[in-house]
C-alpha positions as CSV (number, residue, x, y, z in Angstrom):
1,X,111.7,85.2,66.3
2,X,112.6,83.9,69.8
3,X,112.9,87.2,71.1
4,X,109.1,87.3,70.4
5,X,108.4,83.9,72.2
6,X,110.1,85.3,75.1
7,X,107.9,87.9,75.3
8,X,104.9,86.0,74.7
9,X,106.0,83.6,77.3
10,X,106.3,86.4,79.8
11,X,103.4,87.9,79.7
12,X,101.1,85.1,78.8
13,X,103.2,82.4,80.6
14,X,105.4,79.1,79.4
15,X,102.8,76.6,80.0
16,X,100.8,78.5,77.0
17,X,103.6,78.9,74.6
18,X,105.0,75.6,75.1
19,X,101.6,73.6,73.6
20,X,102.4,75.6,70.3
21,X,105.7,73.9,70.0
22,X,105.8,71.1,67.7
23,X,106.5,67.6,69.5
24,X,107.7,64.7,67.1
25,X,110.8,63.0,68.1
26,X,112.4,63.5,64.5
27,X,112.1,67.4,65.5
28,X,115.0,66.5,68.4
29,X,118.0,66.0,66.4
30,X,117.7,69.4,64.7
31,X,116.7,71.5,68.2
32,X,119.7,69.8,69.9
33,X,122.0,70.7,66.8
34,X,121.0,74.6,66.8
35,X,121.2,74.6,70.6
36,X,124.5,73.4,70.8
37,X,125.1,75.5,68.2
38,X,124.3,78.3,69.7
39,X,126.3,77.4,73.0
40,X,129.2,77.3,71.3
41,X,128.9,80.4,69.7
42,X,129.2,81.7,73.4
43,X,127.2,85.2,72.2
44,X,125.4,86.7,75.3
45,X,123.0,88.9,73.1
46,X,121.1,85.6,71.8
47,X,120.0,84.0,74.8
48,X,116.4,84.4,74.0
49,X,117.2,81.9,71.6
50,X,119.2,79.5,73.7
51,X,116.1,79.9,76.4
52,X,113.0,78.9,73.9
53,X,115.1,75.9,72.5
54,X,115.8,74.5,76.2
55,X,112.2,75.3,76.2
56,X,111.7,73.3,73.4
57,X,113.9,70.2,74.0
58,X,112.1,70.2,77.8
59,X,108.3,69.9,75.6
60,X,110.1,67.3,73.2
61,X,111.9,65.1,75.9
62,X,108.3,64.2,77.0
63,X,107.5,62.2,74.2
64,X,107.9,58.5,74.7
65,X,110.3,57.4,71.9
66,X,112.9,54.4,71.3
67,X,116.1,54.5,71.8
């Protein structure tokens, strides 16, 4: 699936993907947990992933929440 928004996001550019993304803050917790998951799992072949979720947290980070 990621490997798909890469591609998307090459050709037709982050900016566009990156509106598609859902942006709550409860959708935070779980993006940070899978990318640190996915850190630690130290595999190269998976870094698709690791670059839509940065993607992700950077779209998410945006919205004005409590802490």
């Amino acid at each position: 699936m990621c490997d798909a928004l890469y591609m998307i996001g090459k050709v037709r550019g982050v900016r566009h993907i990156s509106r598609y993304f859902p942006h709550e803050v409860r959708d935070l917790e779980p993006v940070v947990f899978v990318l640190q998951r996915s850190v630690e799992s130290e595999s190269a072949s998976h870094w698709e992933t690791k670059y839509v979720l940065l993607l992700w947290c950077s779209v998410i980070v945006l919205v004005p929440f409590d802490l």
